[in-house]
C-alpha positions as CSV (number, residue, x, y, z in Angstrom):
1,X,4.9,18.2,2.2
2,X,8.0,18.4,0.3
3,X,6.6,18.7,-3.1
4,X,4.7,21.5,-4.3
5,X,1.2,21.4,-5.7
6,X,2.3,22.9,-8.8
7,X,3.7,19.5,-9.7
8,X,1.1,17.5,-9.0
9,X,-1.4,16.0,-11.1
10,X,-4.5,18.3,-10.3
11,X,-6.2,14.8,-8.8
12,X,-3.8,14.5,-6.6
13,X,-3.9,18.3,-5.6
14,X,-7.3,17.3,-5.2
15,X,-7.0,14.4,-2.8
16,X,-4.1,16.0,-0.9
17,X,-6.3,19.0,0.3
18,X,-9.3,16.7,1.4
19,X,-6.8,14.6,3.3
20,X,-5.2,17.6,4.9
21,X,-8.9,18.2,6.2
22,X,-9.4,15.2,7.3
23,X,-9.8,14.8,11.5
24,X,-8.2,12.1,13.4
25,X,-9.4,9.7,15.6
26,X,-10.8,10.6,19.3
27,X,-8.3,8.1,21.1
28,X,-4.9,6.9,20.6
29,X,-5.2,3.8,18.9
30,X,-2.8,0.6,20.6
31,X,-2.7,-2.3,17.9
32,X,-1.7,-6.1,17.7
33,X,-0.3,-5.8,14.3
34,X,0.2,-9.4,12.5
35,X,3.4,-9.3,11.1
36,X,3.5,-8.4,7.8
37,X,7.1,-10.2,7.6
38,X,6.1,-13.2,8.5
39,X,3.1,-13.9,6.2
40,X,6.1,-13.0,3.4
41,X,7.9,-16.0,4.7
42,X,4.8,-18.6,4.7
43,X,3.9,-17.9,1.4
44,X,7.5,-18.1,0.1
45,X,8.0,-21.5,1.9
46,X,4.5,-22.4,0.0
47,X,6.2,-21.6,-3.5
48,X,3.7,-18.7,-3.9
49,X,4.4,-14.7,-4.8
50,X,3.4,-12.5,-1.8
51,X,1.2,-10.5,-3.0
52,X,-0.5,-7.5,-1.3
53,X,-4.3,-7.7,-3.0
54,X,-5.9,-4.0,-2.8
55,X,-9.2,-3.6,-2.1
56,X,-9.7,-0.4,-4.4
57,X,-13.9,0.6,-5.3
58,X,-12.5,3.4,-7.8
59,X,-9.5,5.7,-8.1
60,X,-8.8,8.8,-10.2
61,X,-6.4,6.2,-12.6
62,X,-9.6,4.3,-13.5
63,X,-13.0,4.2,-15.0
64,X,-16.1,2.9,-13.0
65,X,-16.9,2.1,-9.7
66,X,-17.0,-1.4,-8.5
67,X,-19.6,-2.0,-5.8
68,X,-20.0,-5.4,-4.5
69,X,-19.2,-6.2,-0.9
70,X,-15.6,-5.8,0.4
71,X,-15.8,-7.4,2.7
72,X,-16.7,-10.3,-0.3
73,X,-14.1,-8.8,-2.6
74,X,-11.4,-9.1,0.1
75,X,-12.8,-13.3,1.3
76,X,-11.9,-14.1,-2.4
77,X,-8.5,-12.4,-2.4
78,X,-7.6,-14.2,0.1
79,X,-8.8,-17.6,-1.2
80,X,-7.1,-16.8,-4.2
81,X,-4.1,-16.6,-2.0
82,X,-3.3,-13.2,-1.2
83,X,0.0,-12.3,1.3
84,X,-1.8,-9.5,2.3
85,X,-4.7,-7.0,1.9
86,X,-4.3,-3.3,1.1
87,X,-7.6,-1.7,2.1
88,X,-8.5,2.3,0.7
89,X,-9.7,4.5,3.2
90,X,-9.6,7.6,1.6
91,X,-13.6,8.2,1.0
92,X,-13.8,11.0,-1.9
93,X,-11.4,9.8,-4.5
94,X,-11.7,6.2,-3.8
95,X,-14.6,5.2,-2.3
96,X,-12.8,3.8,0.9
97,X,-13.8,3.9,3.9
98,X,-12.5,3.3,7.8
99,X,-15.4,1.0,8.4
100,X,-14.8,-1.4,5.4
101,X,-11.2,-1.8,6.6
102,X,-12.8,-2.6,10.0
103,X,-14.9,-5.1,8.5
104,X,-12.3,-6.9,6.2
105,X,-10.1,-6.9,9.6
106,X,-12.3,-8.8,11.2
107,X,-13.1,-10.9,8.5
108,X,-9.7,-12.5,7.1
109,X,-6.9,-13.7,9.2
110,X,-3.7,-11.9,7.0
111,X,-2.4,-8.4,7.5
112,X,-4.1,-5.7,6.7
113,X,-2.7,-2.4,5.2
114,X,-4.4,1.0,5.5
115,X,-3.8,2.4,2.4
116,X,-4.8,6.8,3.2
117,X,-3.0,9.9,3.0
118,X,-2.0,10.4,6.3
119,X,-0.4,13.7,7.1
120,X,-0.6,14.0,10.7
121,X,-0.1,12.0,13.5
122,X,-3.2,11.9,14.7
123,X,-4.9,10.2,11.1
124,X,-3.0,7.4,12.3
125,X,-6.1,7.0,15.2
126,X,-8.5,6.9,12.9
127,X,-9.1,2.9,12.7
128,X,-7.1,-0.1,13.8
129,X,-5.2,-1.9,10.9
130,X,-2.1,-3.8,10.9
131,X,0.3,-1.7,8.7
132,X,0.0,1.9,7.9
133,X,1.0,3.7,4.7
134,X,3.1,6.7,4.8
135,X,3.9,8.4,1.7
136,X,7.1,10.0,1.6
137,X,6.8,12.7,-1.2
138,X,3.5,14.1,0.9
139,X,5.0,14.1,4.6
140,X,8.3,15.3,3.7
141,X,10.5,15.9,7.1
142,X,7.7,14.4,9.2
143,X,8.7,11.0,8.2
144,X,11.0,10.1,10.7
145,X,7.7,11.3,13.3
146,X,5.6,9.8,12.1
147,X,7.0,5.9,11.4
148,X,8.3,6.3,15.2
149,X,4.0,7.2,16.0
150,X,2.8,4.7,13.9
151,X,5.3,1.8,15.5
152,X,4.5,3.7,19.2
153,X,0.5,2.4,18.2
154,X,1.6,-1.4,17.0
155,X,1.0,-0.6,13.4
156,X,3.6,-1.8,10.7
157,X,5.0,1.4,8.6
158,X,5.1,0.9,4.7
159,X,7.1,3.9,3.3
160,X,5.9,4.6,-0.1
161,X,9.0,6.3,-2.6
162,X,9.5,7.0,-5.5
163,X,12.7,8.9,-6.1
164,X,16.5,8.4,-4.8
165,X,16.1,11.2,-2.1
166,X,13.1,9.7,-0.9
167,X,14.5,5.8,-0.7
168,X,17.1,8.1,1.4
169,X,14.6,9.4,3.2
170,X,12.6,6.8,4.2
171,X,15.8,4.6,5.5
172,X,16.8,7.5,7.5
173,X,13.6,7.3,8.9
174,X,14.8,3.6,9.9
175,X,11.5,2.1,7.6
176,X,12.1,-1.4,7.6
177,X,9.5,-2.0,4.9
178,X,9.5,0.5,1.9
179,X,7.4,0.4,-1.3
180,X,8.6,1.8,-4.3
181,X,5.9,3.0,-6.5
182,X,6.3,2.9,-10.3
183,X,3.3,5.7,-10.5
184,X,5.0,9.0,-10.6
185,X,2.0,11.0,-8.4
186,X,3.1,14.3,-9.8
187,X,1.5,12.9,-13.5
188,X,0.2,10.0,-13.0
189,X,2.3,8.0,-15.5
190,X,3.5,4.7,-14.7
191,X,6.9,3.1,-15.3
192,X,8.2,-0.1,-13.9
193,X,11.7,0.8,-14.3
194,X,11.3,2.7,-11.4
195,X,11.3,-0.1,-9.4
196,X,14.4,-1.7,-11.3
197,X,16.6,1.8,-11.2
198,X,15.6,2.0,-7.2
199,X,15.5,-1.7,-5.7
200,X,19.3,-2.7,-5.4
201,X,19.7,0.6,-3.1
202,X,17.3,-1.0,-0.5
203,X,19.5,-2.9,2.1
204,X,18.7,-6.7,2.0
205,X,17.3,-6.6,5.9
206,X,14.0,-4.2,4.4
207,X,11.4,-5.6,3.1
208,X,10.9,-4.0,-0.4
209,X,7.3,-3.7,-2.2
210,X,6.8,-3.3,-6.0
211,X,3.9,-0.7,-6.2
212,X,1.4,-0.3,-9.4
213,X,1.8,-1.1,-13.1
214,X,2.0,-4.8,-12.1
215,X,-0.4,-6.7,-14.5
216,X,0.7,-9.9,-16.2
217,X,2.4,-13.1,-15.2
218,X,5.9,-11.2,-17.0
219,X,4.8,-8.2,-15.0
220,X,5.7,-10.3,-11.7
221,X,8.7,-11.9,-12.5
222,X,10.3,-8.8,-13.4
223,X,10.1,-7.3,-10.4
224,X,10.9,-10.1,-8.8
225,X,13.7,-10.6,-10.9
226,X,14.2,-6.9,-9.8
227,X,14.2,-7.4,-6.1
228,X,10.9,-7.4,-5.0
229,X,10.1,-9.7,-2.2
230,X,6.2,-8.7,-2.2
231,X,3.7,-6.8,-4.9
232,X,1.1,-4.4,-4.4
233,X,-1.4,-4.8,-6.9
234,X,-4.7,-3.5,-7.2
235,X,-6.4,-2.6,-10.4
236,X,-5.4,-5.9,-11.7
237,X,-7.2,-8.1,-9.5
238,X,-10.4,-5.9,-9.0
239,X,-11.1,-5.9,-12.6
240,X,-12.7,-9.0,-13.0
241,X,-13.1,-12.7,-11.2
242,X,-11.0,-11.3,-8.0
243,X,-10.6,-14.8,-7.0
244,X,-9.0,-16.4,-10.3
245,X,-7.0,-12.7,-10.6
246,X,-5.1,-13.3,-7.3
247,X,-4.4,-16.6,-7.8
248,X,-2.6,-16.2,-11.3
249,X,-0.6,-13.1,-10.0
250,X,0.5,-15.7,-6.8
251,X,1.6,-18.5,-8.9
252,X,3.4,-16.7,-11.7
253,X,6.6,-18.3,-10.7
C-alpha cells in the first residue's frame, strides 16, 4: 500500500485491515468476462448514459441498512436501464457478500463488477465476476501484478485513482479502464472536480469512469461534459424506487 494509515479516514483504516485478512479463493478462478466495452457502446447507440448501478446494502458514508433482495435490487437496475452492475463484496463495512454477486451474475445478462478491496492476488479467486476493482492508492507497486492476474483469469480490470500519480500509475500498469473517484478515501470528502482536473489526462483509447458524488440530472452532464464515458453511481439509486432512480440518471441527456 502506498499510503499510510495515518492518512486515512479511521473507517477506512478499518476496512483495509479486515481486507488484508481476508483469504482467497481455493482455485484459480478462469472467467468469460462480458465485455464491459461493449455494453458502453449499445447504450450510447440507444441515446442512453452508461451507467454502472451499485448494488451497496450500507457503507461507512451512509446511514441505515437497506435489506431487500439483491438479487431484486439489481433485476430493477437493470430494467431501469443500467450499463452495468457494481456489486459490494466486502462483508463487514458493507454488507456485501461473494454469494450475492453470484446470485445477481446469474440473474441479469450485463457485466458485473466486483467492487472489494483486493490486495493480493489470490482475493481475485474468490468468486467469478466480470470486471474486478483494483484500487490504486491501496496496492501501490502491485498494480501492474495484479491487472496482468486479473486479465490472466478473464476478468476486466477497473483501476480506481484519485490523484495525478496514481492516473500515472494505473496507465503504466497498461489499465485500459480507469475510474476516477471524486471521494478522497483518506477523509472521506467528496469533490467532483476531481474528475474534471484528472479526465483530459486519460488517453481517448481508456475507457474512463466518474466515481461517487454523482446525484442529479446536472450531476451527469457534468461529468460527461468532463469526459466521462460511463458513471458509477450508488447511493443515488439505492435510496429510494431503485427502478425510477436508474432510469432518470440514464436519460439525463
Amino acid at each position: 500500500m502506498n499510503a499510510s494509515d495515518g492518512k486515512l479516514a479511521s473507517e477506512v483504516r478499518a476496512i483495509l485491515d479486515a481486507a488484508r485478512e481476508r483469504p482467497g479463493g481455493d482455485t484459480r478462478i478462469s472467467v468469460e468476462a462480458r465485455s464491459f466495452p461493449d455494453a458502453v457502446s449499445a447504450t450510447e447507440a440507444d441515446g442512453r448514459v452508461p451507467v454502472i448501478a451499485e448494488v451497496k446494502p450500507t457503507s461507512p458514508t451512509t446511514t441505515g441498512v437497506r435489506e431487500d433482495d439483491p438479487v431484486e435490487l439489481a433485476r430493477e437496475m437493470v430494467a431501469g436501464g443500467a450499463t452495468a452492475l457494481s456489486v459490494l463484496t466486502e462483508p463487514e463495512h458493507f454488507g456485501g457478500s461473494t454469494e450475492s454477486l453470484s446470485r445477481i451474475r446469474e440473474a441479469v445478462d450485463v457485466p458485473v463488477l466486483r467492487k472489494d478491496f483486493i490486495l493480493r492476488e489470490e482475493q481475485l479467486d474468490a468468486v467469478e465476476s466480470d470486471l474486478v476493482l483494483l484500487i490504486a492508492r491501496f496496492v501501490g507497486d502491485d498494480l501492474a501484478d495484479l491487472v496482468a492476474a486479473a486479465r490472466d483469469r478473464g476478468f476486466q480490470p477497473l483501476v480506481e485513482v484519485h490523484t495525478r500519480d496514481e492516473l500515472a500509475s494505473a496507465l503504466e500498469a497498461d489499465a485500459d479502464i480507469v475510474g476516477i473517484n471524486n471521494r478522497d478515501l483518506g477523509k472521506l470528502e467528496v469533490d467532483l472536480g476531481t474528475f474534471e482536473d484528472l479526465a483530459p489526462a486519460v488517453p481517448d483509447d481508456v475507457l474512463c469512469i466518474a466515481e461517487s458524488g454523482v446525484h442529479t440530472a446536472g450531476d451527469v452532464r457534468r461529468m460527461r461534459e468532463a469526459g466521462a464515458d460511463a458513471l458509477l453511481v450508488g447511493t443515488a439509486i439505492m435510496d429510494g424506487d431503485v427502478r425510477q432512480n436508474t432510469q432518470r440518471l440514464t436519460t439525463s441527456t
